[in-house]
LUMKOL-295522 format. One record per residue (C-alpha): chain; residue number from 1; x, y, z. Coordinates in pm, whole numbers, plus 50000, padded with zeros to 5 digits. Layout:
! LUMKOL-295522
 chain resi     x     y     z
     A  NUM     X     Y     Z
...
This chain:
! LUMKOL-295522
 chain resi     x     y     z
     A    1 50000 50000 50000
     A    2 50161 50332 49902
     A    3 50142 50639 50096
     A    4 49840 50823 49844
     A    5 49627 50553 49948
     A    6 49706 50561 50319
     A    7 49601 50923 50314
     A    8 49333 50882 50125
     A    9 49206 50620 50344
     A   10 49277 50849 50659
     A   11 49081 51122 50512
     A   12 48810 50910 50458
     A   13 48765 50801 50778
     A   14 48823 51109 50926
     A   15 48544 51274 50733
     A   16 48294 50988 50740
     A   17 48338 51032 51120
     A   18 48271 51397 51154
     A   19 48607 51539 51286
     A   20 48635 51826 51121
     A   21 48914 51959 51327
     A   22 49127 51664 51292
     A   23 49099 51673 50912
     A   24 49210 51994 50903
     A   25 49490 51964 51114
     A   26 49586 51604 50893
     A   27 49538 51829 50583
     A   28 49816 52055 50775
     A   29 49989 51806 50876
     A   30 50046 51615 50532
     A   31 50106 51980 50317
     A   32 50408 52018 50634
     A   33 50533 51677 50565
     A   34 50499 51711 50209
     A   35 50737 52047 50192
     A   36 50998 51813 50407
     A   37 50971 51592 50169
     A   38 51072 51796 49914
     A   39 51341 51925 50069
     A   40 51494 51588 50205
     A   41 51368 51323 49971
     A   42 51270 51106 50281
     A   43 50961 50952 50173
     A   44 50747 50748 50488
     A   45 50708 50405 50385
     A   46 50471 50162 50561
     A   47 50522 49847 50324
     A   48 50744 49680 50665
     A   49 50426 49732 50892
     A   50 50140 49517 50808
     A   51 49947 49544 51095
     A   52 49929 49908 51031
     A   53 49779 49918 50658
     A   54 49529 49627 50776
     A   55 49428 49834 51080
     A   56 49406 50159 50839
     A   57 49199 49958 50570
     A   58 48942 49842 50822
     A   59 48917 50182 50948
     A   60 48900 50280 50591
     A   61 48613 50074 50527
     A   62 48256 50198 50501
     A   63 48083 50071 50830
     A   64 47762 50021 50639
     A   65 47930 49776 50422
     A   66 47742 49424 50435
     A   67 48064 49281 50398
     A   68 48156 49398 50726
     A   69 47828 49211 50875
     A   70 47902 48873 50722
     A   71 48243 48901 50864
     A   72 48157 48992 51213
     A   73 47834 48772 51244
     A   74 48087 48490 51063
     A   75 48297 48544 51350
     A   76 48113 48578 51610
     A   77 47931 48265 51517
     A   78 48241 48023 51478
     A   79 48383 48144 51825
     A   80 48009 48049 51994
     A   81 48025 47728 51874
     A   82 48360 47651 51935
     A   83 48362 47757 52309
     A   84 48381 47518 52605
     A   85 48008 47276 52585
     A   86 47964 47440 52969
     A   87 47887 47748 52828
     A   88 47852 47743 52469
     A   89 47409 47704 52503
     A   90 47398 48024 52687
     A   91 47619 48208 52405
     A   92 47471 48041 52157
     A   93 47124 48248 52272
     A   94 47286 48533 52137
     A   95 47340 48456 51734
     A   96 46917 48444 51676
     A   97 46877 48848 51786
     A   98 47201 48922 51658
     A   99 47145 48756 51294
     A  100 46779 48921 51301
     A  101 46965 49261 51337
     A  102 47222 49197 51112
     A  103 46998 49121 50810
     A  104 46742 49453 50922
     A  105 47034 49672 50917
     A  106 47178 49592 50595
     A  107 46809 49579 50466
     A  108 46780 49962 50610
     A  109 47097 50069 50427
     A  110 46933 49932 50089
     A  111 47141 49631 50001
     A  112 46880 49419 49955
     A  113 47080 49152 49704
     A  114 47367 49114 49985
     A  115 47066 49139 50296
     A  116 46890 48795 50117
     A  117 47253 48624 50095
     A  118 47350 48710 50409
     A  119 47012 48598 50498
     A  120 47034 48289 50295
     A  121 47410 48199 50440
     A  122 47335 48155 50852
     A  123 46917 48112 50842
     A  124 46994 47708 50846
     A  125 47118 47759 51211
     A  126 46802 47946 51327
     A  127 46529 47716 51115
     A  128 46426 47426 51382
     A  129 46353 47744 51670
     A  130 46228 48044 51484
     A  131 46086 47870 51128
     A  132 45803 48126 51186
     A  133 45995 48402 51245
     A  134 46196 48391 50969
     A  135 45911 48335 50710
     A  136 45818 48678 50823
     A  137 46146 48792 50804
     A  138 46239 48706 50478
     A  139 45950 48918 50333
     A  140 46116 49182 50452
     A  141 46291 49360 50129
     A  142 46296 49694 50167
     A  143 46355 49951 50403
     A  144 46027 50083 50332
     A  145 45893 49711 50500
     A  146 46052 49794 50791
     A  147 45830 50037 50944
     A  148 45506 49894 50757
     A  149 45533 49550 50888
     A  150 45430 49532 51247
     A  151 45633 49255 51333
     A  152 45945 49393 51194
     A  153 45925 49781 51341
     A  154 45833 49645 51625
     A  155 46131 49405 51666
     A  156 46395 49735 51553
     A  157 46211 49929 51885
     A  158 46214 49637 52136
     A  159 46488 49467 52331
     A  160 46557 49077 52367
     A  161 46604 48981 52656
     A  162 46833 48676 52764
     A  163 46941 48516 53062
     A  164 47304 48472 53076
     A  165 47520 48380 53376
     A  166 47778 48665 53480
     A  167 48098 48440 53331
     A  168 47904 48414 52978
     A  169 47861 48734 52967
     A  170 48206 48881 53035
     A  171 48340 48594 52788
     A  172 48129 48783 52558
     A  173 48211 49133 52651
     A  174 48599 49017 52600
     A  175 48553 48862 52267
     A  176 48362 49153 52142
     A  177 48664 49430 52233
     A  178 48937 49189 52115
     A  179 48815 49126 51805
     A  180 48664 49485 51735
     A  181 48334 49397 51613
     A  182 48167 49714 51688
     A  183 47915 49640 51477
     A  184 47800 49326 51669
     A  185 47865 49546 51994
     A  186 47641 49825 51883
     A  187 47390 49560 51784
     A  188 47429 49413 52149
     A  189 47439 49719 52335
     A  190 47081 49856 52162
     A  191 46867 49553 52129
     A  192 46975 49284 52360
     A  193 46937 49339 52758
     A  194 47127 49076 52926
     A  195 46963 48949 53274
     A  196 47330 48849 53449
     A  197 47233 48542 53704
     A  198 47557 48443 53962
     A  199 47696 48102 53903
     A  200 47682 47800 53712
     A  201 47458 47830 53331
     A  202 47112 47702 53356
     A  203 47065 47495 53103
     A  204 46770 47596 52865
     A  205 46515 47329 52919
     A  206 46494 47431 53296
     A  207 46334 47803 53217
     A  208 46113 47895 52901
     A  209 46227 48258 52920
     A  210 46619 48208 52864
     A  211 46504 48365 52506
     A  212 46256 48642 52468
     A  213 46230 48779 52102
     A  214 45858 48912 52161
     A  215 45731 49150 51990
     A  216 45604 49389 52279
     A  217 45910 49516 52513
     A  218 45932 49386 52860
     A  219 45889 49675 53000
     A  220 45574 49706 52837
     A  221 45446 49387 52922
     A  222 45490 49406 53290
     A  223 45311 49755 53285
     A  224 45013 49595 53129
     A  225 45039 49313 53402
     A  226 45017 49522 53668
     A  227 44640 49618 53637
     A  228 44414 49424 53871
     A  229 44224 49154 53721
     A  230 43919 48973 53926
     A  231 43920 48632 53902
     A  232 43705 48456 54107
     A  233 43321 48320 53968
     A  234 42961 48441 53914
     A  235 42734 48574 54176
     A  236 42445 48331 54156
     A  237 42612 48052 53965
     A  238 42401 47669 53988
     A  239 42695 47496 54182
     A  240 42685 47824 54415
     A  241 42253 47731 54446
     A  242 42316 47396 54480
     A  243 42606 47473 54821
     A  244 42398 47660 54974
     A  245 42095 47468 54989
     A  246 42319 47143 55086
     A  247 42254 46979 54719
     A  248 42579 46748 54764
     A  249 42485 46400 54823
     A  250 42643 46193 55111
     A  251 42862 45876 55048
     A  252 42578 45676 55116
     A  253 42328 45877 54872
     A  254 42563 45876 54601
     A  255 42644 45520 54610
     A  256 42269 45448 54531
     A  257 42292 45743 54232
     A  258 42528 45554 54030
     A  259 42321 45384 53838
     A  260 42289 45628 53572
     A  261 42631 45719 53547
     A  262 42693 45336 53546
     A  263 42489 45307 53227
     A  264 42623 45632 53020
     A  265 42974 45533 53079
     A  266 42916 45184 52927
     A  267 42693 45347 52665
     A  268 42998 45588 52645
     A  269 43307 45395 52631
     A  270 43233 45219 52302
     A  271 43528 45232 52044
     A  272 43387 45396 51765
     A  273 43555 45209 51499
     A  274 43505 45211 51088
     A  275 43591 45038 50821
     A  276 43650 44735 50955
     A  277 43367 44517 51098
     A  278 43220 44589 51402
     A  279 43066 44407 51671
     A  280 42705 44487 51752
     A  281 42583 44515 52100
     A  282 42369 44322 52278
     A  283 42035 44493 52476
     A  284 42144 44261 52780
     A  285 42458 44386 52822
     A  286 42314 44727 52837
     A  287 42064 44622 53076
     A  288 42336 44463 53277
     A  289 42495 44791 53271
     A  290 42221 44987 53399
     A  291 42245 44748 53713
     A  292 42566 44825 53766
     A  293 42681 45041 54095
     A  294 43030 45214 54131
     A  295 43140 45306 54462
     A  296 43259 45689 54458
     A  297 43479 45855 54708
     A  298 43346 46131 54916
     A  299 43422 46480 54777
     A  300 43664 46721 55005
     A  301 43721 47049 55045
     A  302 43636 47205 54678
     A  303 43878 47497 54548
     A  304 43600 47566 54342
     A  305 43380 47631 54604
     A  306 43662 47873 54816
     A  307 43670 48085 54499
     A  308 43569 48452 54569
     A  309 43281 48560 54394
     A  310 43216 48863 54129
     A  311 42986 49043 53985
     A  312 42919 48987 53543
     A  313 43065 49281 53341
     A  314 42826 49182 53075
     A  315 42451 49119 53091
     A  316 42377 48759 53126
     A  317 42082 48580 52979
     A  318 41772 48549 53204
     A  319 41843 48164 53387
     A  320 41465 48109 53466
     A  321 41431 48056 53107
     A  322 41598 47728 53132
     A  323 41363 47428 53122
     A  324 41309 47284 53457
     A  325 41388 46921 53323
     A  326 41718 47075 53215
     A  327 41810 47226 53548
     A  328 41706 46946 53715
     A  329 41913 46706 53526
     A  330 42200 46971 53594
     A  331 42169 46973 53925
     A  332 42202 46584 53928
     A  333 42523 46555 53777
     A  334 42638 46819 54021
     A  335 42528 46640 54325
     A  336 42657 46293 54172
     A  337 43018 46414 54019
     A  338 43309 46178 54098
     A  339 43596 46369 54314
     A  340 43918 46283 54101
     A  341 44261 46363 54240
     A  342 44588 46190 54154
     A  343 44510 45874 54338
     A  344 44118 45872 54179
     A  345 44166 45900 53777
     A  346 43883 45985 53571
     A  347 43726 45709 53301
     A  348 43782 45806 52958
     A  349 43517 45800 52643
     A  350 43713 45834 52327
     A  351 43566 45889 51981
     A  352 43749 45793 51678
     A  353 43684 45936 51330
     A  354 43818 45726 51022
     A  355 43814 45701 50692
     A  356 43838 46098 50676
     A  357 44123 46091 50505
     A  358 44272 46383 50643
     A  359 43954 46621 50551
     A  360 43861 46623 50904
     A  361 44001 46978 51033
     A  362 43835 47001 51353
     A  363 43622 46790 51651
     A  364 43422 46881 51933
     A  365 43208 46720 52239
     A  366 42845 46834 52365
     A  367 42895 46927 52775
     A  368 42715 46587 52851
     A  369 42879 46392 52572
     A  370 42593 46330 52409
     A  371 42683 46484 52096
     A  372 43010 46502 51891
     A  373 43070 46742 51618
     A  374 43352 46711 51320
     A  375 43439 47001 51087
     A  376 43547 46925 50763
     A  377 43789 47061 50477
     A  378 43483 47006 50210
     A  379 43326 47272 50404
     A  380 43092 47058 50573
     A  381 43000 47006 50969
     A  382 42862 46695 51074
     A  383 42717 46610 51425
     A  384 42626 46212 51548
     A  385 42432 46186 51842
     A  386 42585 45921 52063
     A  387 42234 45805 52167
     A  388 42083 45728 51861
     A  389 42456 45566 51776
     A  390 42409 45327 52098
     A  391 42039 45209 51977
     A  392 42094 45132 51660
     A  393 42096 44768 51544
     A  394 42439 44811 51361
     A  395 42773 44971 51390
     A  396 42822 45297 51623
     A  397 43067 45424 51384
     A  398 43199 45810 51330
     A  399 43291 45798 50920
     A  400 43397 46017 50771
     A  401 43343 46212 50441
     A  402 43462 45993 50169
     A  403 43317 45645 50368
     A  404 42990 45597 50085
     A  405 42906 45684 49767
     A  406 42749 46011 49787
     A  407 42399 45921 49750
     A  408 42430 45650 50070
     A  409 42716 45821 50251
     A  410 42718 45768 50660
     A  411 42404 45532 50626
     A  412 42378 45238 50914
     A  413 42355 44948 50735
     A  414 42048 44822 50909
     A  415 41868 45150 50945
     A  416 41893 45268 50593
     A  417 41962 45644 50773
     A  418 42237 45891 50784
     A  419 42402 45799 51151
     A  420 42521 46204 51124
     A  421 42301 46487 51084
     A  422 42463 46677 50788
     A  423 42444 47108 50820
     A  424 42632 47255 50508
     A  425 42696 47619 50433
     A  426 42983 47737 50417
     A  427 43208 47783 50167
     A  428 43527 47710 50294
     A  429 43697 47449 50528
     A  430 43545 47445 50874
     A  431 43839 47514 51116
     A  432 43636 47520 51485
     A  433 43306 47398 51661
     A  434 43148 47462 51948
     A  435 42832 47373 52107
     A  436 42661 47616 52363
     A  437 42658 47513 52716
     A  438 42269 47286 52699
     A  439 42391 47167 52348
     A  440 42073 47294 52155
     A  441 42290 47530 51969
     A  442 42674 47504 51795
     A  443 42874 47746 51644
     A  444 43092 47690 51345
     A  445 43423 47900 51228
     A  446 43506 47884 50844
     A  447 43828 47943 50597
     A  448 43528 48183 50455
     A  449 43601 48442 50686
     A  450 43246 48388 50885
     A  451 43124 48223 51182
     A  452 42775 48020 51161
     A  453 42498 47952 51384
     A  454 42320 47615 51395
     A  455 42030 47462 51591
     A  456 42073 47124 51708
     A  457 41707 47110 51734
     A  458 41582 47230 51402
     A  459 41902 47090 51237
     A  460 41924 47439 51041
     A  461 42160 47717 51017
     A  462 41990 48044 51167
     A  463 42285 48302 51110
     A  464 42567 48412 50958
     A  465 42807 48631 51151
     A  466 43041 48829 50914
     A  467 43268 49062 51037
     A  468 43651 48910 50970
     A  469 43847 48946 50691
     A  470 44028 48633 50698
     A  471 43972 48279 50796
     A  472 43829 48207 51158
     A  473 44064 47996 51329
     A  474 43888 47937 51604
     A  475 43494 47992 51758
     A  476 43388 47947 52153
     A  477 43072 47984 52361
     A  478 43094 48187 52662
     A  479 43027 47970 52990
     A  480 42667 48065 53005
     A  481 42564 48069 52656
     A  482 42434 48396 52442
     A  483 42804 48547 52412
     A  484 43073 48378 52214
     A  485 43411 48463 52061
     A  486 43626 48402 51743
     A  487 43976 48396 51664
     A  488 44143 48496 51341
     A  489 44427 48517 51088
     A  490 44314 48920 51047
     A  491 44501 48899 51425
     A  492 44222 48997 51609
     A  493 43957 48780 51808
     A  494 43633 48970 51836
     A  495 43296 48910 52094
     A  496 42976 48838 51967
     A  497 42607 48822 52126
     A  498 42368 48534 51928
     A  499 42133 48829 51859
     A  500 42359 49049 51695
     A  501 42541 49037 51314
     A  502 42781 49240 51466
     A  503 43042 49197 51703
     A  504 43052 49383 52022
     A  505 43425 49395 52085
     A  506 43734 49394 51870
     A  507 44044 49272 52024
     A  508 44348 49386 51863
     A  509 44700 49355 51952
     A  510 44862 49017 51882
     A  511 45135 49061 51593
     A  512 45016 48748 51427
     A  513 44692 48514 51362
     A  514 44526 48451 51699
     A  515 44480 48086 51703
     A  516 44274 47993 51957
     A  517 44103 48135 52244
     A  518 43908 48042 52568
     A  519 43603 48223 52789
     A  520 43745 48275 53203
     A  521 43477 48064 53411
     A  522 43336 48452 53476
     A  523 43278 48549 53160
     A  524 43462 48868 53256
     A  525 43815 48795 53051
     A  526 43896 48631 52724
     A  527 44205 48445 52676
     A  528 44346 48430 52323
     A  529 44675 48237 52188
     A  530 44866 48355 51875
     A  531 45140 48246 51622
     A  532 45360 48531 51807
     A  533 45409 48304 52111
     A  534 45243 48502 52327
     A  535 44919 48459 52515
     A  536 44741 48756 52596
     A  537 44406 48830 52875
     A  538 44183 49065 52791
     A  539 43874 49216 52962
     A  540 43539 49181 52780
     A  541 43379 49551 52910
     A  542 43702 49762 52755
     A  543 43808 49593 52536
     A  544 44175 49626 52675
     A  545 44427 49365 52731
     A  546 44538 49292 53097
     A  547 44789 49006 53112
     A  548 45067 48946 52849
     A  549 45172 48616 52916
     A  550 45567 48514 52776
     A  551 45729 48227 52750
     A  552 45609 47952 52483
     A  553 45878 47951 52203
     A  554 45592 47852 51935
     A  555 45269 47934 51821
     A  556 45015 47868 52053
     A  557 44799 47562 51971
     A  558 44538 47541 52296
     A  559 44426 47721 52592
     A  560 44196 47620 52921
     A  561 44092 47775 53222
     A  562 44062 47619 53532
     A  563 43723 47585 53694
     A  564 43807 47807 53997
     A  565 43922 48105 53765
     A  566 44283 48124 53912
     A  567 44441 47958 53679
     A  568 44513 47892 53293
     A  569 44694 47642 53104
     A  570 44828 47727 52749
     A  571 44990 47458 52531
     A  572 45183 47545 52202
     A  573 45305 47353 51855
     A  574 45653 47188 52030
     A  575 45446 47016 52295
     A  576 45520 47227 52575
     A  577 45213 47299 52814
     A  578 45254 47617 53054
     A  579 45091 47678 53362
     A  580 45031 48064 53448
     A  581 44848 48244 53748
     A  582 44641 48510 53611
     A  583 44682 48734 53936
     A  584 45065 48807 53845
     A  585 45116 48703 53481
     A  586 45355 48478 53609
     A  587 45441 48137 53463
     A  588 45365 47863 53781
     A  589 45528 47590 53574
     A  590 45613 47395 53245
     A  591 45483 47063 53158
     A  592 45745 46859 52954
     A  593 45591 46535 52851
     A  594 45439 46581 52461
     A  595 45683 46544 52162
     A  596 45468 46709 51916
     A  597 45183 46925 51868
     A  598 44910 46935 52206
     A  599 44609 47006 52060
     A  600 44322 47003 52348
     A  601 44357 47100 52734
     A  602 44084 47058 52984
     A  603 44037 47071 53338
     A  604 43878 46869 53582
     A  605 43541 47022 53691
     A  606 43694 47037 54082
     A  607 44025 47184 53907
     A  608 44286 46894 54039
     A  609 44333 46718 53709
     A  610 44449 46844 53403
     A  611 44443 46648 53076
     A  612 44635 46708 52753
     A  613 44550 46579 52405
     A  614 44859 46556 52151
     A  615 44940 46489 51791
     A  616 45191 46223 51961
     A  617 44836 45992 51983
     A  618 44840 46042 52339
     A  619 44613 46163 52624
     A  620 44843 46273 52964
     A  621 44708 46358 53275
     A  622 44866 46596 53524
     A  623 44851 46652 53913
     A  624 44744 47048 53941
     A  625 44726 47075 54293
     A  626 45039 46998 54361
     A  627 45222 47261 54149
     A  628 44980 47553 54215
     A  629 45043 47474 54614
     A  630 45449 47475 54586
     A  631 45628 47832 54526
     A  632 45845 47800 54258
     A  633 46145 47954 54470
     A  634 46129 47620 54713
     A  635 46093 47362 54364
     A  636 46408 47537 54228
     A  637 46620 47475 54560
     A  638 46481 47147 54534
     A  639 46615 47100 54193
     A  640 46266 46983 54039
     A  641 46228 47094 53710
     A  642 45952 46920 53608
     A  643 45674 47101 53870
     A  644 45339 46953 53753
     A  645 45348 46588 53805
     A  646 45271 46358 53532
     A  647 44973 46119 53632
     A  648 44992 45874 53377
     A  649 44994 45834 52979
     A  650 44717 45719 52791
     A  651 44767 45614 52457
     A  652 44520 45629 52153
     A  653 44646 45350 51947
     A  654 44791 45594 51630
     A  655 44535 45830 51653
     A  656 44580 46207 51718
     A  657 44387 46354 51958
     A  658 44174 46626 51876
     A  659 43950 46756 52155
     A  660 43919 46679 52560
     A  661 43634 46753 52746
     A  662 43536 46667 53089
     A  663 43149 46633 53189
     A  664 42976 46788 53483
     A  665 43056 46418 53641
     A  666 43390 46408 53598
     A  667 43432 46184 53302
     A  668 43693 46266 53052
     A  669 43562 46275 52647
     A  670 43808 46230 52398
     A  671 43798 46259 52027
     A  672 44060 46186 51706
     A  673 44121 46090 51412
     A  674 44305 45786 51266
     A  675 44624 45918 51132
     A  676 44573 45595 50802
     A  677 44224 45495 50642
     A  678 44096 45215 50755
């Protein structure tokens, strides 16, 4: 490198950088030098001092080169990997928010050819964590996309934050300073807040917030969970009726009410099998059934019961209109539920679709069990009534849509009926079902953008809600009927009254499609789950969001309250199932158990079971009473990492489980579909 170039280089920098007084005084300088030089002949050479012209070419370089970002990120990336396996997880944590940065910033400066190949070169390592991320990301292709897409301005105001033990992080520190990436460290210093823990790492499976790229700030976040939130049940509620006027059966008294819970669980439990033959069943063993007694243990002391009572924020529907018979019959499951806990398990009814051949989208179960509900990708919804099923002469079979030829599709074979009642349209693939709390109604969601109202009854469709501008994701009743909610890819879920075409609340805020969502046992809060990984509370009179709830490192798949109001469970697409107490935000514990997708959560109706439905063809039921009663300060001494205790594993014999659903007695519904035709 000759001396022209070296003070071209040096002027460069020195005027990219602003120092106005230094260039002059180098200008000075080199016309002083140059007059010597002149007069002596003594030219400076550099050519024997490498490290210098390197050092002056770097500094030379523009710092909004890209080239300088693949270098540094290059670097940083091969000295993470190759540290010491004790701490090479937590530094690891740092590439993802780095490499997001790295790609925005060279996106802002406009080099949008080198931004996709430096996206293209390091995305591999990120792909199994943050697939949906980066699908976002890479649409991002101008710098014009960075403040119109939500998710990415919002990522370029927020910090990450990641926990990092104090040793990590000055091994960091260090490597950043010796190997002058300033680039890397002005990334670090703006975007990433590091939350320094004393001693050893923690390795990643024992806490679900070592990571948090979300797109609201912390800060933020734990403003919004501050506000107070009521959470106990309704003023007035049946079970609250039924308490005070002493309802509950004795041991004694119960014993001799089992006979009708005897006969609907054997009328219950049948396999419903297609395809292949099946065996018919006998009136006598039915009869038998009906004679049967099962011995129930006494109920104790019922959390739901202790549960502070509040007031409705909206109005409710008038409860004397309920038929009597229906009340009554109520109030007799009430008085004759079973008391589960983890040494008293809960008999399980499962329902098995085949022959759907993957056009079944979506299941659901009537509060009784009476009725089960599939939603299909040929835009139909079909409902058997499990009744009818158990009297006829032939098979009590769930088939699905391509079972028949059309014009004798889902007939019994004796009966010469349809074993389904068919209700068709919509015009798009039905995503969700729901039926309202007595079962006389059921709501269906659609690809079509609308929601649909059916009568189980009339066996007709009596209206169309419109009001989305995307597919509906997801639909729910409210506990006590007349209000439900929907979920959808337009990232908003919205409220809705039956007698109304319009909704009566928007809820807007997630940063992508809100997946699912779930009613609070009040019918004061909505919980909705979204592909941002975040779960979010919000209260059904504002309109506002209370809770922010962070942790799930996927998109959220299922969400269920717990009977008492305290709690919620929220389960996403890696399997993991989180347990959060609504009065802090604050996540209780994590439920490792599921390898793959958990579809369904429910709650025991006394709140000390919970059960989990999976795309891993199993059904796993957890100990809640235990993990709610701990502090999670006293597990962590203790070195438990796995808080809720795992009850036991049921599995479904190759079918994915689709819905759970426990019935006012305490018996656990389950529905799938066989992952192969039959």
């Amino acid at each position: 490198m000759d001396e022209e170039a070296v003070v071209k280089f040096v002027e460069t920098y020195l005027k990219k950088k602003g120092f106005k007084q230094a260039e002059l005084a180098f200008h000075e300088e080199i016309q002083h030098q140059q007059q010597q030089q002149n007069n002596s002949n003594n030219a400076i050479s550099i050519h024997s001092d490498p490290d210098l012209s390197s050092l002056l070419h770097s500094l030379s370089q523009p710092e909004d080169s890209p080239a300088r970002y693949q270098d540094e990120y290059s670097k940083l990336r091969s000295w993470a990997y190759s540290s010491l396996d004790l701490y090479k997880h937590e530094l690891l944590r740092v590439l993802y928010p780095v490499f997001v940065h790295c790609y925005m910033d060279i996106v802002a400066k406009g080099h949008i050819q080198e931004a996709r190949n430096f996206f293209n070169s390091f995305r591999e390592d990120h792909e199994m964590m943050h697939s949906r991320d980066l699908q976002k990301l890479e649409g991002v292709l101008s710098p014009s996309h960075l403040e119109e897409m939500e998710f990415a301005h919002t990522l370029r105001q927020s910090k990450v934050n990641i926990k990092i033990c104090q040793y990590s992080n000055e091994l960091l520190m260090q490597y950043l300073r010796k190997s002058k990436c300033t680039i890397i460290l002005g990334i670090v210093n703006e975007h990433i807040n590091f939350q320094v823990s004393p001693g050893q790492p923690i390795s990643i499976s024992d806490d679900p917030d070592a990571v948090t790229l979300i797109g609201s700030s912390q800060d933020a976040a734990n403003q919004i969970n501050k506000k107070e939130i009521r959470w106990g049940l309704l003023e007035d509620s049946i079970e609250e009726r039924l308490e005070k006027t002493g309802g509950f059966l004795s041991d004694s008294e119960k014993t001799e009410g089992e006979t009708k819970e005897g006969d609907m669980d054997e009328n219950k439990k049948r396999s419903i099998d297609g395809g292949k033959q099946g065996a018919s069943i006998k009136k006598s063993k039915k009869d038998k059934a009906a004679s049967a007694t099962t011995k129930i243990a006494r109920p104790e002391a019922n959390t739901v019961s202790a549960a502070p009572r509040v007031k409705p924020e909206l109005p409710l529907p008038v409860i004397s209109f309920r038929p009597a018979e229906v009340e009554q019959s109520i109030l007799e499951d009430l008085r004759n539920r079973v008391q589960l806990s983890s040494v008293t398990l809960p008999s399980v009814s499962f329902y098995t679709f085949i022959n759907t051949h993957n056009g079944l989208n979506c299941s659901s179960i009537s509060h009784d069990g009476s009725l089960v509900a599939g939603g299909f990708s040929d835009s139909s919804l079909k409902v058997w009534d499990m009744a009818k099923l158990g009297h006829q002469a032939g098979n009590s079979i769930l088939q699905g849509e391509n079972d028949a030829a059309p014009s004798e599709q889902g007939q019994s074979t004796n009966s010469g009926k349809r074993s389904y009642t068919l209700f068709q349209g919509h015009s798009g693939p039905v995503h969700s079902a729901t039926f309202s709390p007595l079962g006389d109604f059921i709501l269906s969601s659609s690809a079509d953008t609308t929601v649909r109202l059916w009568s189980t009854k009339l066996n007709a469709n009596l209206v169309c809600y419109k009001g989305h501008n995307y597919p509906v994701w997801d639909v729910q009743f409210s506990p006590v009927g007349q209000y439900f909610a929907s979920a959808s890819h337009d990232r908003t879920a919205r409220i809705w009254s039956m007698d109304r075409i319009q909704p009566l609340r928007i809820m807007a805020g997630h940063l992508s499609d809100v997946d699912c969502l779930q009613w609070h046992a009040n019918c004061n809060y909505i919980a909705t789950g979204s592909s941002d990984k975040t779960v979010r509370l919000w209260d059904v009179q504002s309109g506002e969001c209370v809770r922010i709830f962070i942790g799930h490192r996927s998109m959220i798949l299922s969400l269920a309250m717990s009977p008492d109001g305290r709690y919620m469970a929220s389960a996403d697409e890696d399997g993991t199932i989180m347990m959060w107490d609504l009065s802090s935000g604050r996540c209780i514990s994590p439920l490792i158990g599921h390898n793959s997708c958990v579809w369904s959560l429910a709650f025991s109706c006394e709140g000390s079971l919970l059960a989990s439905g999976s795309a891993d063809c199993t059904v796993k039921l957890w100990d809640v009473t235990t993990s709610t009663k701990a502090p999670r300060t006293e597990e962590s001494k203790s070195g438990n990492t796995n808080r809720l205790r795992l009850l036991k594993t049921l599995p479904t014999k190759s079918t994915p489980v689709y819905t759970l659903r426990f019935s006012r007695r305490n018996l656990l519904f389950a529905a799938g579909a066989l992952a192969k035709s039959q």
